[in-house]
Residue, then its C-alpha position, 0 to 999 in steps of 0.5 A: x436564556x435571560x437568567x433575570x428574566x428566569x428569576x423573575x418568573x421562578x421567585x416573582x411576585x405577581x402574575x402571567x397575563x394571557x393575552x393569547x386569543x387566536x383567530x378561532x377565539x378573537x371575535x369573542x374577544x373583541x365582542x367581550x370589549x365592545x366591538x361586534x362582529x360587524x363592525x369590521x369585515x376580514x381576517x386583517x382588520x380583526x387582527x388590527x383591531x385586536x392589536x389595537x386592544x392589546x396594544x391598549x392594555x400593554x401601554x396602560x400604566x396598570x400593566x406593570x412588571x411589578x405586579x405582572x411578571x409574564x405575558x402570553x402571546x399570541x403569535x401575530x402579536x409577537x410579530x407587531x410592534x408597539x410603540x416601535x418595538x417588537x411586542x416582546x421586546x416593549x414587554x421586557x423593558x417594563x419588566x414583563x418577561x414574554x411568553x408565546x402561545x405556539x399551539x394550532x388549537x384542539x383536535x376533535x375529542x377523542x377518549x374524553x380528551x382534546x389533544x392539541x392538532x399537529x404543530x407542523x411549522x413548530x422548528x420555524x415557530x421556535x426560531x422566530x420566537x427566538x428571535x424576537x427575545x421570547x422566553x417560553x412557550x405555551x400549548x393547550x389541551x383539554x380534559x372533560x372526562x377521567x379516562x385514564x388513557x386519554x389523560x396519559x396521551x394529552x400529557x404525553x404530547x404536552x411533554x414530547x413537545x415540550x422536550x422539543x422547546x426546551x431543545x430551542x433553550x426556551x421554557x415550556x408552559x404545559x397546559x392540559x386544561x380540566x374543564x370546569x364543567x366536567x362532572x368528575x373533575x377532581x377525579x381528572x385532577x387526580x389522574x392528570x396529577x400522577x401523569x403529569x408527576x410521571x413525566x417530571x421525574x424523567x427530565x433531567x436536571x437541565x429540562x425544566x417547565x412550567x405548568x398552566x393547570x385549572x384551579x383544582x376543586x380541592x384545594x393545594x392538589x397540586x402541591x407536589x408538582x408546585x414544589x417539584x425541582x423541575x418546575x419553574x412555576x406552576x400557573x392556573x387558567x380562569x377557565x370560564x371562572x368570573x374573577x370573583x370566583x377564580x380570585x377567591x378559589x386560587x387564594x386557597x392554593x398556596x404557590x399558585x399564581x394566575x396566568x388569567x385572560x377573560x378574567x383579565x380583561x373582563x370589564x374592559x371596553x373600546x369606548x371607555x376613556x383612558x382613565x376609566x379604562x386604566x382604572x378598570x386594568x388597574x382594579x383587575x390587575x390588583x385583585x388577581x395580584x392580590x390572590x396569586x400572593x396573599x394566600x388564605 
């Protein structure tokens, strides 16, 4: 493991872009950018076109190791290149350390839960990844409703597949999302709190994560898994939060910073010109630094 890069991530200020959209996810993005679905016809040109896009930001000026400290990648984009690089390797010469999404989506929900599907090609996922200088992972799941064994079983999962990462000297991002809309959400919160706690007290001391969690509702709920000796960093999703909201809702929680993806890239559009389009990565890259470091 790249001990800078350990540090960066651990004691780094700034944020983890999530520039992760997978197939199931990708027309949306694309349509959030300004290209409709209609505008390209197959699996290949999407993902062309969604390099492209992503191509766009990682170049820009905006994108900085100074204020990004980490980017999520989907696993296509790990094996493209920019500028005649592999994507990992352009991020880690601007300072931006490289994560990679590894899970295959969610399963049907089952127990108020969405557990993640098998991830059969996982060894194979992790070698590559290692390949490629990819620093850690990341896998989600989701919570709508506080059913105490569906809660227990999404973490289970999470930290059973991430004992398997940390075994492939990579750093796992735990995410078991809350969903916003959830009519009980602080009370997920507090159980998935107490799961999560479970399982950080039982790593040994070489076994460490990172976790991707929801912005809770009350604020600094996640205070004791952010300071636990086990955990690298403690990262919050949007989740369907506007940028306004999710900024202003993160600065109430200390040593949270984000780990943003729709609130990132938001206002950005294929048929901006340069300018405009770095002012706009420039204009979201600042506000969401400034509320993952300057706290309440």
């Amino acid at each position: 493991m790249n001990n800078s890069q350990f540090e960066k991530i651990k004691e780094g200020k700034g944020f983890i872009a999530a520039l992760d959209q997978s197939g199931g996810s990708t027309p949306k993005a694309l349509a959030g950018y300004g290209v409709p679905e209609d505008s390209y016809s197959g699996e290949d040109e999407m993902f062309d076109l969604v390099h492209q896009m992503r191509t766009r930001i990682i170049t820009s000026p905006a994108f900085d190791g100074d204020r990004i400290i980490g980017a999520i990648l989907f696993e296509q984009t790990m094996d493209r290149e920019i500028d005649g690089k592999y994507t990992g390797d352009y991020l880690a010469e601007k300072g931006v350390v490289p994560f990679l999404k590894v899970d295959k989506g969610l399963a049907e929900q089952e127990n108020g839960v969405q557990l993640m599907k098998p991830i059969d090609d996982l060894d194979e996922k992790l070698r590559r990844a290692n390949e490629r200088n990819i620093f850690g992972t990341k896998m989600r799941s989701v919570i709508h409703e506080p059913n105490q064994s569906g809660i227990k079983e999404v973490v289970d999962q999470q930290f059973k597949i991430g004992k398997q990462i940390i075994a492939a000297d990579l750093i796992p991002i735990i995410e078991p999302e809350v969903n916003i809309h959830s009519e009980d959400k602080e009370q997920c919160e507090e159980i998935l709190r107490e799961e999560i706690l479970k399982h950080l007290n039982n790593l040994s001391e070489d076994e460490n994560v990172m976790l991707k969690l929801t912005i809770p509702t009350k604020a600094n709920a996640y205070k004791e898994l952010i300071d636990h000796p086990r955990v690298v960093r403690v990262v919050a999703l949007s989740g369907g939060y506007s940028r306004d909201e999710a900024n202003e809702k993160l600065k109430e929680n200390e040593g949270l910073i984000a780990s943003f993806s729709r609130a990132l890239a938001s206002d950005l559009n294929a048929n901006q010109s340069e300018n405009e389009f770095d002012q706009a990565l420039k204009s979201a890259v600042d506000t969401i630094y400034d509320a993952s470091v300057n706290k309440k």
